[in-house]
C-alpha positions in Angstrom: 0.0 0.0 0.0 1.1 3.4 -0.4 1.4 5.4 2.3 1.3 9.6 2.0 1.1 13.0 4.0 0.3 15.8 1.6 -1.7 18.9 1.7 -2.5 21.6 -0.3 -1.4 21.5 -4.6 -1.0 17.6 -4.8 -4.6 16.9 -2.8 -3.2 13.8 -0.9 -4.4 13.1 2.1 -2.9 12.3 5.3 -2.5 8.2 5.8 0.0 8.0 8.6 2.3 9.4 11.0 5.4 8.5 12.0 7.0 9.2 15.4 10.6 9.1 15.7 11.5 9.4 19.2 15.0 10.7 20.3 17.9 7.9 21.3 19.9 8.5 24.0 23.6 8.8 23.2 25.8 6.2 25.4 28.9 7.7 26.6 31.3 6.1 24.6 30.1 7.8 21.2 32.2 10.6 20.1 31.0 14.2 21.0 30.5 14.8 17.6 27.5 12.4 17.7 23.9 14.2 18.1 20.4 13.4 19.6 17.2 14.7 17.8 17.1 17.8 17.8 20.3 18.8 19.8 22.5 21.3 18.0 26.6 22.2 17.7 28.1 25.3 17.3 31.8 24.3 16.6 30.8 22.6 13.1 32.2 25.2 11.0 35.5 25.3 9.9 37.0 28.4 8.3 40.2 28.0 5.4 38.9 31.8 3.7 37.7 35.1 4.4 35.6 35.1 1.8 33.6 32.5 4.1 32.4 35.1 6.3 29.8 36.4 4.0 28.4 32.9 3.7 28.1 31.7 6.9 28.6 32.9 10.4 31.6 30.8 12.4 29.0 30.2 15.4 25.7 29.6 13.8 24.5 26.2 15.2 23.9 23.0 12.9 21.2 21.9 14.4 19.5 18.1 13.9 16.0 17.9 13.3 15.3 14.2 12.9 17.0 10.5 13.6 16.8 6.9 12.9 17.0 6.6 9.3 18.5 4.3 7.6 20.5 6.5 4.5 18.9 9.9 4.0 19.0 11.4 0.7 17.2 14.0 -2.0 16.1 17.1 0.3 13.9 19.3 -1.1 12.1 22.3 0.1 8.1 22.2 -1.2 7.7 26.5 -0.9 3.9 25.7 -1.6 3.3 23.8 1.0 5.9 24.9 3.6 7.9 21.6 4.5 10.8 19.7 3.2 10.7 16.6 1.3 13.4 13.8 1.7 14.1 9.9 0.9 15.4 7.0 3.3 16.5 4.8 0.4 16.6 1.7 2.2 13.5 2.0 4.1 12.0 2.9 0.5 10.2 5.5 2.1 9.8 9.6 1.8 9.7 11.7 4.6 8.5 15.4 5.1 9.7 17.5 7.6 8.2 20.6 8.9 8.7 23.3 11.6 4.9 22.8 12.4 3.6 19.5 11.9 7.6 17.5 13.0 7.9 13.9 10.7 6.0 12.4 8.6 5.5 9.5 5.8 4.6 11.2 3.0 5.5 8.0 0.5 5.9 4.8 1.1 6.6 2.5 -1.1 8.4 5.4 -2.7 9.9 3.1 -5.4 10.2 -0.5 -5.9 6.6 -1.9 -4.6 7.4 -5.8 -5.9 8.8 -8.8 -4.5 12.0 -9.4 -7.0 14.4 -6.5 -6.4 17.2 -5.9 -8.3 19.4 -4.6 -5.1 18.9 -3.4 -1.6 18.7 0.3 -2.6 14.7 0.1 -3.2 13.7 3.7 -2.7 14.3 7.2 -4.5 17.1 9.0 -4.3 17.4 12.8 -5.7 13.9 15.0 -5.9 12.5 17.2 -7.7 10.0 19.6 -9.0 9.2 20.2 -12.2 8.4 23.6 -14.2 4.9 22.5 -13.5 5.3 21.8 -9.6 4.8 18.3 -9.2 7.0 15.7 -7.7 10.3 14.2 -9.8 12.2 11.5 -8.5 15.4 9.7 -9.7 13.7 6.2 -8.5 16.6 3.9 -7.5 14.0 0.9 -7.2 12.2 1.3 -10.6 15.7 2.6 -12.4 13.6 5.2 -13.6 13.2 8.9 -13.2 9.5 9.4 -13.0 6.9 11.4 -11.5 4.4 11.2 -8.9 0.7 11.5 -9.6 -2.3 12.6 -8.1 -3.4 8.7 -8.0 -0.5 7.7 -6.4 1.2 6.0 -9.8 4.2 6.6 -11.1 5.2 8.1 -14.6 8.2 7.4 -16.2 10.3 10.1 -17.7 13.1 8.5 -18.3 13.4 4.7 -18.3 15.9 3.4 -20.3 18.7 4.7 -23.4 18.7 3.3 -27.1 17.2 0.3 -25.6 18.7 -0.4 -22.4 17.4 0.2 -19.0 19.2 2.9 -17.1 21.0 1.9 -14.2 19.7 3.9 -11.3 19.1 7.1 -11.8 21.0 8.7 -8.6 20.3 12.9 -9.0 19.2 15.7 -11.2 18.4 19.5 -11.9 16.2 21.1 -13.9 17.7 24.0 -16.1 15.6 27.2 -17.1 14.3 25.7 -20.2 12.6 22.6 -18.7 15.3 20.0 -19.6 16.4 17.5 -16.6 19.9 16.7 -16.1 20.8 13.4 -14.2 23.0 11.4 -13.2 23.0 7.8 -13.3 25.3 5.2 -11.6 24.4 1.8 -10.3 24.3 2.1 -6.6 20.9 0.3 -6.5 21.8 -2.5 -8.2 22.9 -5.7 -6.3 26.6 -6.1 -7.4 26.7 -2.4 -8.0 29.1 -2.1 -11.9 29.3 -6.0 -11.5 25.5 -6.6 -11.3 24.0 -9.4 -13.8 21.2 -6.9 -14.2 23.5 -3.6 -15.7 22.2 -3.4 -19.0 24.5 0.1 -19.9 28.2 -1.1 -19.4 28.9 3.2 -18.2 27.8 5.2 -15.7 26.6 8.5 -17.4 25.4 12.0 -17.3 22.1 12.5 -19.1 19.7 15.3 -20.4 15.7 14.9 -20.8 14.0 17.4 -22.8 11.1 18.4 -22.5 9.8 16.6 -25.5 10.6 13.2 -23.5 14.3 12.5 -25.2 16.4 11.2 -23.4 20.1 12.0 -24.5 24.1 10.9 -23.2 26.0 13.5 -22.1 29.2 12.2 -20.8 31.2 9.7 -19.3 33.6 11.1 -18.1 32.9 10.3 -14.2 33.3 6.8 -13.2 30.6 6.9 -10.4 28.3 10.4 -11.6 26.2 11.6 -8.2 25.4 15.0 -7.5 24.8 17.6 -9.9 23.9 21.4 -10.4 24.1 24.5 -12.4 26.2 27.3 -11.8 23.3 30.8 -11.4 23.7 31.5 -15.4 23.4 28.0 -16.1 26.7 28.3 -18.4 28.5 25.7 -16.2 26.8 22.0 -15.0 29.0 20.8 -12.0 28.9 17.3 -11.4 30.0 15.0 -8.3 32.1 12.0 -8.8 31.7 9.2 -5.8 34.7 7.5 -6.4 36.7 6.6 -3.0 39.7 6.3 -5.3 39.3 9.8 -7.2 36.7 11.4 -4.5 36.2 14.8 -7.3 34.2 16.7 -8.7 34.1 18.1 -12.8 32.7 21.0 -14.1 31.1 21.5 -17.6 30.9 24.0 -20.0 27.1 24.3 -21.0 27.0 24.3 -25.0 23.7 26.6 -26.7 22.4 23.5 -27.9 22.2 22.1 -23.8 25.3 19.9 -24.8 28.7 19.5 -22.4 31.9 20.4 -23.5 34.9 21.5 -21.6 34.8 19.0 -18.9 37.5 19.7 -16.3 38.8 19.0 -12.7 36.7 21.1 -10.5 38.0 20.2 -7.3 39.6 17.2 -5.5 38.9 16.1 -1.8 41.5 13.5 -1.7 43.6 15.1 1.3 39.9 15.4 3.1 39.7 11.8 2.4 43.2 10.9 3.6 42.4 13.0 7.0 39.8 10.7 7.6 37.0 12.7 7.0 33.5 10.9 6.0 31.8 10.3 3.2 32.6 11.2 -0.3 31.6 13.9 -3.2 27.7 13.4 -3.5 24.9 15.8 -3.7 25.1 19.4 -4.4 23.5 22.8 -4.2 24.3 26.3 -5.4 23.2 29.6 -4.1 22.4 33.2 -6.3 26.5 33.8 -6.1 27.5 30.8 -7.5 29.1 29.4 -4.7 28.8 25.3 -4.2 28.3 23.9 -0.8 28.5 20.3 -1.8 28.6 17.1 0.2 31.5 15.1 0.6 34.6 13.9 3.1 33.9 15.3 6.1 30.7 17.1 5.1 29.4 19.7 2.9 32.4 22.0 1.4 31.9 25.2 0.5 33.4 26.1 -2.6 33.8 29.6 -4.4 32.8 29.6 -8.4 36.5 29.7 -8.4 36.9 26.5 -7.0 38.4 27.9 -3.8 37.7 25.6 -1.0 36.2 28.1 1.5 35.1 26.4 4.4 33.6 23.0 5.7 30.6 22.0 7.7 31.6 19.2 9.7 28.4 17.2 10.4 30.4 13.8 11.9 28.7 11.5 9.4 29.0 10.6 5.9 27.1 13.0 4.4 24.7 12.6 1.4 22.9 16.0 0.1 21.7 19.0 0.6 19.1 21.9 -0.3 18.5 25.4 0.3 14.6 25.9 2.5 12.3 28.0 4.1 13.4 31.5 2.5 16.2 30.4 0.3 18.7 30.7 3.7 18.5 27.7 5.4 20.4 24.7 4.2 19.0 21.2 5.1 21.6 18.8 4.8 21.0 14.6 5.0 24.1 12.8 6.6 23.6 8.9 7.3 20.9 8.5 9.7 20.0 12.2 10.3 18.1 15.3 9.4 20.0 18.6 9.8 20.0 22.2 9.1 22.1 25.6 9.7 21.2 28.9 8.4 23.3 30.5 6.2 23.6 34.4 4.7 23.3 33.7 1.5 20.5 32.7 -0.4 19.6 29.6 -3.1 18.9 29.6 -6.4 15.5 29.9 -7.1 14.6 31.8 -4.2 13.4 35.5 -3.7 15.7 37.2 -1.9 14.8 39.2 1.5 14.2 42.9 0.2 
């Protein structure tokens, strides 16, 4: 059964709600660990000036939520005031609001049979469309597809010249209503040495609006997170590689093609410190800088590719999204929900006058 809380544009109703009680923290965990909703204010680490128009060195990153299983895909729903996210394991999406706490708002959120192709059932990256409604890259159904009002799902994007895509893993929508994603093969059982990979790459893809479904690139072994730069003349793109933990940035042709493709930044030495995680989801605010997840965090990188600062969140960290007025970044690391408010603001928000 599908299980949803929605209000408001979509006309779902409420079918459950789901209680997540906070865990007590035994004394041996690290300090760096968290309880719902506790909050730190020595997350922020400071490598450039320019750092201090972006974020204040105390502000708190505070956690809203726990007990997840792999948190993924935030996004803020400005219609109807709350955030969206997916626990791909638990094939399951949450909201999140300051009002109304957790909730179910999907569940099955992707794969609803018996024969699964791996153990990442649920959607990863989301999305709204030019139109508002709900996008998801669908590990589970290796699909991006769209959520309707009857609760089925519409495929977008199923499979190229013949062959079923692997698992579509993130995307974002440029001005002109084409979708760029990514596609690796996390949810497939054997991952790049599953019987079921039926594209022997993992690449970087553009839907138009007309429903075609086009290769980019393959220059990124493992393609994850992935975002325009404010004039949309650059696509950055993460690479989750442990063993080249990068990410590229693209040249954006006239004709929505990639050219140019070139080492944006590396995060090997935040690797070899030890810090968690690896280059994943991404999100960009009105001046072009990237804070973008990865060892240790989310890194906050200039246009230039300065590494500017780092937001140390103790846990592998998967994505991240700009909510609420455009200045709050909600971040997903592992098994929590966080957020810190920043002083910038994200694209596609209005900024305070």
């Amino acid at each position: 059964m599908f299980m949803l809380h929605k209000t408001g544009s979509y006309g779902f109703l409420l079918a459950m709600v789901v209680y997540l009680a906070g865990c007590e923290v035994p004394e041996d965990v690290p300090a760096v660990a968290f309880s719902a909703m506790e909050s730190r204010v020595d997350a922020i680490e400071k490598l450039d000036d320019r750092l201090d128009d972006i974020l204040g060195a105390d502000t708190p990153l505070e956690v809203l939520a726990e007990g997840f299983e792999w948190t993924e895909g935030p996004l803020w729903v400005d219609s109807e005031g709350h955030l969206l996210f997916s626990d791909i394991p638990n094939n399951t999406i949450h909201s999140w609001s300051e009002e109304e706490g957790l909730n179910v708002f999907l569940r099955p959120a992707g794969y609803n049979r018996d024969d699964p192709y791996g153990m990442e059932l649920g959607t990863n990256g989301l999305l709204l469309d030019p139109e508002g409604r709900l996008v998801m890259c669908n590990h589970g159904l290796r699909a991006v597809t769209r959520l309707n009002d009857n609760f089925t799902h519409t495929v977008l994007a199923g499979e190229h010249e013949g062959n079923r895509l692997n698992s579509p893993n993130d995307g974002v929508y440029k001005s002109n209503g084409d979708l760029y994603f990514t596609d690796p093969s996390y949810g497939l059982e054997g991952v790049n040495n599953s019987v079921h990979k039926e594209i022997p790459y993992n690449g970087v893809y553009r839907l138009t609006a007309d429903g075609d479904v086009s290769l980019l690139t393959t220059d990124l072994t493992n393609p994850n997170g992935i975002g325009f730069s404010p004039d949309e003349s650059v696509l950055y793109v993460a690479q989750s590689d442990p063993q080249a933990p990068i990410w590229r940035a693209f040249d954006v042709n006239e004709d929505g093609t990639l050219s140019n493709s070139r080492l944006f930044f590396d995060s090997s030495a935040q690797r070899d410190s030890g810090g968690k995680g690896l280059p994943d989801g991404l999100a960009v605010d009105q001046a072009g800088n990237i804070f973008a997840t990865g060892p240790g965090g989310v890194l906050i990188f200039a246009p230039d590719g300065t590494h500017l600062g780092t937001i140390h969140t103790g846990e592998a960290t998967a994505n991240c999204a700009f909510g609420d007025d455009g200045s709050t970044l909600y971040i997903t690391a592992d098994m929590y929900l966080m957020r810190i408010r920043v002083k910038t603001v994200g694209l596609g928000f209005n900024p305070a006058s």
